[in-house]
C-alpha positions in Angstrom: 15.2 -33.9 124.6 17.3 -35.6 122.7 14.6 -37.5 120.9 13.1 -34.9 119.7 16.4 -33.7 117.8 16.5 -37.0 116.1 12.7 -36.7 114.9 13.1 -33.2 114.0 16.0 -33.9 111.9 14.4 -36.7 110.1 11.1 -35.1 109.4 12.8 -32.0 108.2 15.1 -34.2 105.6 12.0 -35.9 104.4 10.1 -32.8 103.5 13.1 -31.7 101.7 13.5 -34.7 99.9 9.6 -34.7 98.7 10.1 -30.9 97.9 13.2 -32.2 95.3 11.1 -35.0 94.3 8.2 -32.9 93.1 10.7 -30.3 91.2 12.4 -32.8 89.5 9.1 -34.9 88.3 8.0 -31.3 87.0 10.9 -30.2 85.1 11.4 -33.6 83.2 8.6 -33.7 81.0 9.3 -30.0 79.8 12.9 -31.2 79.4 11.7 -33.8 77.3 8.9 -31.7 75.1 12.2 -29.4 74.3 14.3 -31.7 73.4 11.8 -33.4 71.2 10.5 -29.9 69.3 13.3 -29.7 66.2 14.2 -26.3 66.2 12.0 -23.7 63.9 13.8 -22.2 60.1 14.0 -19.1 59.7 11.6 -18.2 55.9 13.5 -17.6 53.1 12.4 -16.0 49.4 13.3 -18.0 46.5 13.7 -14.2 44.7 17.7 -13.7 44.6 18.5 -10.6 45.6 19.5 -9.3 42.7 19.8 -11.1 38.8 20.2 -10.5 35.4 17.7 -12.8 33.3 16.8 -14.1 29.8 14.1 -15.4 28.7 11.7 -17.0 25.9 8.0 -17.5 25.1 5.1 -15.9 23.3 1.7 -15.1 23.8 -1.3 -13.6 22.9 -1.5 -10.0 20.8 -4.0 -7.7 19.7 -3.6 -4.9 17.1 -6.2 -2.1 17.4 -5.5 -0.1 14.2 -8.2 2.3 14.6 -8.8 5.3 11.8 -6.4 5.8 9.2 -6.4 9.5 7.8 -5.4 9.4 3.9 -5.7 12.9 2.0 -5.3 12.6 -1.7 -3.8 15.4 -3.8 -4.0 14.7 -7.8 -2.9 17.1 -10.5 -3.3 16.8 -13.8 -2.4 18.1 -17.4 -4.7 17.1 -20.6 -3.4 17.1 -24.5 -5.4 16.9 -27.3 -4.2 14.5 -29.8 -1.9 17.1 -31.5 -0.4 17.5 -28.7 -1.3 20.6 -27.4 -2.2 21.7 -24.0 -6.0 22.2 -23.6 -6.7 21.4 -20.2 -5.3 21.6 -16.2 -6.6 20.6 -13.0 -6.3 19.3 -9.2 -8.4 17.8 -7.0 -7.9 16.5 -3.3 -9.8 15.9 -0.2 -9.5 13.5 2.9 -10.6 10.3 4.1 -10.7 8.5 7.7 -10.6 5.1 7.3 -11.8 2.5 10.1 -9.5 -0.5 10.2 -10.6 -3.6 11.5 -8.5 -4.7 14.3 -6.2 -8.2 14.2 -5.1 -10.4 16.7 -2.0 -12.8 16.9 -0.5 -16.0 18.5 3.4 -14.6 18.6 6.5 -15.3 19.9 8.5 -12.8 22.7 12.2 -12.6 24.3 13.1 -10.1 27.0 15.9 -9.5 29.0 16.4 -8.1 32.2 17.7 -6.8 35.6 16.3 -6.6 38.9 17.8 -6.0 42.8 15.9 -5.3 46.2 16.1 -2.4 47.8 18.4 -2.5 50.9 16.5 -4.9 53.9 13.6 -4.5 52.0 10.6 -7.0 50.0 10.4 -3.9 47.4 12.5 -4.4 44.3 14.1 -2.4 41.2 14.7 -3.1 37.2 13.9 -3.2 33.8 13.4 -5.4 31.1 14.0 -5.1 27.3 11.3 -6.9 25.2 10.9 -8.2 21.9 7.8 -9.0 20.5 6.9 -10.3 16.8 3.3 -9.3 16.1 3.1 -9.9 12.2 -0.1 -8.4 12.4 -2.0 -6.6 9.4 -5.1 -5.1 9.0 -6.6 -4.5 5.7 -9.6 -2.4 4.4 -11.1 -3.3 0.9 -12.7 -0.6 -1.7 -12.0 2.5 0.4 -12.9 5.2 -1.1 -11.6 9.0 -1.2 -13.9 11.5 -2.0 -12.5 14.8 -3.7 -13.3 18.2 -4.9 -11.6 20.2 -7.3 -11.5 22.4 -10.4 -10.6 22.7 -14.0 -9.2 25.4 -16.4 -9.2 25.5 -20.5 -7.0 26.9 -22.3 -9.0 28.9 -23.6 -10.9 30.4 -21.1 -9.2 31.1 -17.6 -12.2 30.8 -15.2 -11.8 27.4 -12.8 -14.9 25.1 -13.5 -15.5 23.1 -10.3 -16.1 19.3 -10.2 -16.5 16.4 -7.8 -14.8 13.4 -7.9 -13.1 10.4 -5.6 -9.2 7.7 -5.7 -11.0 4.2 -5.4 -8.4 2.0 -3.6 -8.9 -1.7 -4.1 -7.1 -2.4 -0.5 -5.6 -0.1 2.1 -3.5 -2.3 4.2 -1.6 -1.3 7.9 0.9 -3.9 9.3 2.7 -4.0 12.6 5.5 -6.6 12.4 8.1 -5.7 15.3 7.5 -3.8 18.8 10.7 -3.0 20.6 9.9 -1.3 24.4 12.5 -0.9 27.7 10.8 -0.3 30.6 11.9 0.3 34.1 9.6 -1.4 36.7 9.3 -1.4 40.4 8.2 -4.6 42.2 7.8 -6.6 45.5 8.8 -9.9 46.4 7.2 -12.8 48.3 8.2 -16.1 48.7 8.5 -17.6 45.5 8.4 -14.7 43.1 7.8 -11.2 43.1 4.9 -9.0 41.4 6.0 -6.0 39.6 4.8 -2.9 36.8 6.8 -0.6 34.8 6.5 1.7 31.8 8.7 2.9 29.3 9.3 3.7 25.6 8.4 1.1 22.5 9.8 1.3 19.1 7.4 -0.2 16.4 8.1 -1.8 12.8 4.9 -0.5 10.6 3.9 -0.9 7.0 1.3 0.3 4.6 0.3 0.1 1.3 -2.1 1.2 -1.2 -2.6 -1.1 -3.8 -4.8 -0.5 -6.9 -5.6 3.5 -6.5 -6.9 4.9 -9.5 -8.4 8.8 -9.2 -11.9 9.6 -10.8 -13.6 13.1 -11.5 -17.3 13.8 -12.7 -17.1 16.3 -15.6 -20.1 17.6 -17.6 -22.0 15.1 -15.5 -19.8 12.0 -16.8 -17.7 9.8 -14.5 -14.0 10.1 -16.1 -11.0 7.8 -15.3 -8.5 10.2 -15.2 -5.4 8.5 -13.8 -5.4 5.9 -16.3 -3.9 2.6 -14.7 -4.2 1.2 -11.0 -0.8 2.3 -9.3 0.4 0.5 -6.2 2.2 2.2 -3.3 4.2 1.0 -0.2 6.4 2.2 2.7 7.7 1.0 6.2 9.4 2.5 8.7 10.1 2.5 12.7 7.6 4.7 15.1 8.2 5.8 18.9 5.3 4.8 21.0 5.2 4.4 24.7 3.9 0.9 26.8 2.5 -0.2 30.0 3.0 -3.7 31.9 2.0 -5.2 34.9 2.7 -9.0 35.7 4.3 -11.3 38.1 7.2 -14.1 38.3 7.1 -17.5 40.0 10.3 -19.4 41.0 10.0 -22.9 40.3 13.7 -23.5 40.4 16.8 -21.6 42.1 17.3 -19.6 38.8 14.7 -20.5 37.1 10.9 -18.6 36.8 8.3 -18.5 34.7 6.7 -14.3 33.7 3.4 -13.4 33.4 2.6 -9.9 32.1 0.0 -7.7 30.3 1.5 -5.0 28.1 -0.3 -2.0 26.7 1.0 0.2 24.1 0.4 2.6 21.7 2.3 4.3 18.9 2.9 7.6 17.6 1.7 8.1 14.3 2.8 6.5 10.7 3.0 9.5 8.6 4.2 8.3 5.1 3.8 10.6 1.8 3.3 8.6 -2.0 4.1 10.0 -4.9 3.7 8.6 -8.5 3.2 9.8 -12.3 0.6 8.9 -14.3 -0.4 8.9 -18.2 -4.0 8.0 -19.1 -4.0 8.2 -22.7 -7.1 6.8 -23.5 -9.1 10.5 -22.7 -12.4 11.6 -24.3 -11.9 12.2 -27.9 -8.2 11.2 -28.1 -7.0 12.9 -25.5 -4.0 12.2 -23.1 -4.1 13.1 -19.6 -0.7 13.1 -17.4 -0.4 14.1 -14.2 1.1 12.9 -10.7 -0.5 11.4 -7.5 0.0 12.0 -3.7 -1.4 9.8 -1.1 -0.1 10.8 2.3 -1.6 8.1 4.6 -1.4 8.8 8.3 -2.0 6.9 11.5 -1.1 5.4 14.9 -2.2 1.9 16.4 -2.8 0.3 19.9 -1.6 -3.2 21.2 -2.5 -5.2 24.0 -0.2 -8.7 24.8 -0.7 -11.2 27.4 2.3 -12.6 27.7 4.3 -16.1 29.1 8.2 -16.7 28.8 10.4 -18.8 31.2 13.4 -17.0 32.6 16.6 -18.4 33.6 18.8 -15.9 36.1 22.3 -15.1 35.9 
């Protein structure tokens, strides 16, 4: 009886011990593959959360001037060489002229803001933009046909005529293009996509160089304005602009900007006016008078544009 106690006892501490033996051989090498795993980051963006930025570049413009609408008014007095009054008349009539369209390599600035929404990859801002187009467009021997009417003196019934203002060139200019546009974005990793829209303020110029207004009477073609006048305005238009683009960060605060802009101005609306003495009329006479030119028009630009952006 007492034998058996022995063996029991012994058998039953053996077991035990093989039973510890085999947990501890199978929790080493998992002990081991942990220890040797480093331990996993957590992914961060590169986009701050929120930034003020400045930046500097250029790129690639486009000008679409499209049809210019000039109307041309002319009045007009004629003396005979005594210097009395024989003759008045006017003429006028429209003309829609097709401007060839210019493209640019130009330089760009923009500043701007931007901030995330609250535990979110969807962003806020706007940018302020400068871009220098320097861009003009520019129509050689546009014509302006005309219709009007005479009265003599001596006989108060209008005579109707035909007639045109040959313009040696009609020229449209785009120089500056303000536009602040909110945007909405979202970030990624290293930079965020984003679009936005807003208003544009545009620096425009035209001029009409070498106008001189023509009328056929009694089936001859008269000069009647005498000398080639030139004429010349600029100004600032409202418009309104598109952009979508994207940001990379290729430093803490720094990024480089990607974007294509759209935009489109309100119409140029400028009004010339100039006196005129021709006073080398049929038989001696002198013809004075004044010239209107009221050219009108709106353009369209397109920019792909790159600046690099440092983050304040």
């Amino acid at each position: 009886m007492g034998s058996r106690v022995v063996f029991g006892g012994y058998f039953g501490c053996l077991a035990a011990g093989c039973i510890g033996a085999v947990l501890w051989v199978g929790t080493v090498p998992a002990r081991a593959q942990a220890e040797a795993s480093p331990p996993v980051a957590a992914t961060t963006s590169a986009v701050p959360d929120a930034a003020f930025y400045v930046g500097l570049g250029g790129g690639y413009d486009r000008a679409v001037f499209g049809s210019q609408t000039v109307y041309g008014i002319g009045y007009s007095d004629v003396y005979a060489s005594d210097g009395s009054l024989v003759q008045t008349g006017s003429a006028a009539g429209p003309a829609y002229l097709s401007m060839p369209s210019r493209s640019t390599f130009a330089p760009s600035t923009q500043l701007g803001y931007f901030k995330h929404f609250d535990n979110s990859n969807w962003l806020w801002g706007a940018k302020f933009s400068y871009n220098y187009l320097g861009a003009t467009s520019t129509l050689q021997n546009a014509v302006l046909p005309q219709v009007g009417a005479y009265t003599l003196t001596s006989n108060p019934t209008p005579v109707p005529f035909t007639g045109y203002a040959g313009i040696n060139s009609f020229q449209t200019t785009i120089n500056h293009q303000l536009i602040l546009a909110p945007l909405i974005g979202r970030a990624f990793d290293d930079g965020f996509v984003y679009a936005g829209a807003g208003p544009s303020l545009s620096n425009t110029e035209t001029k009409v160089n070498g106008i001189i207004g023509y009328a056929t009477i009694n089936g001859a073609l008269q000069n009647i304005t005498g000398a080639p006048q030139n004429f010349s305005n600029s100004g600032w238009v409202y418009g309104g602009a598109v952009m979508v683009g994207g940001t990379y960060f290729f430093a803490p605060t720094w990024f480089l900007d990607v974007s294509y802009v759209f935009g489109v101005t309100t119409p140029q609306d400028a009004s010339f006016f100039g006196p005129f003495t021709n006073p080398n009329g049929v038989n001696g006479k002198v013809t004075t008078g004044s010239a209107i030119v009221n050219p009108s028009g709106n353009l369209m630009t397109h920019a792909v544009l790159l600046t690099i952006n440092k983050t304040f």
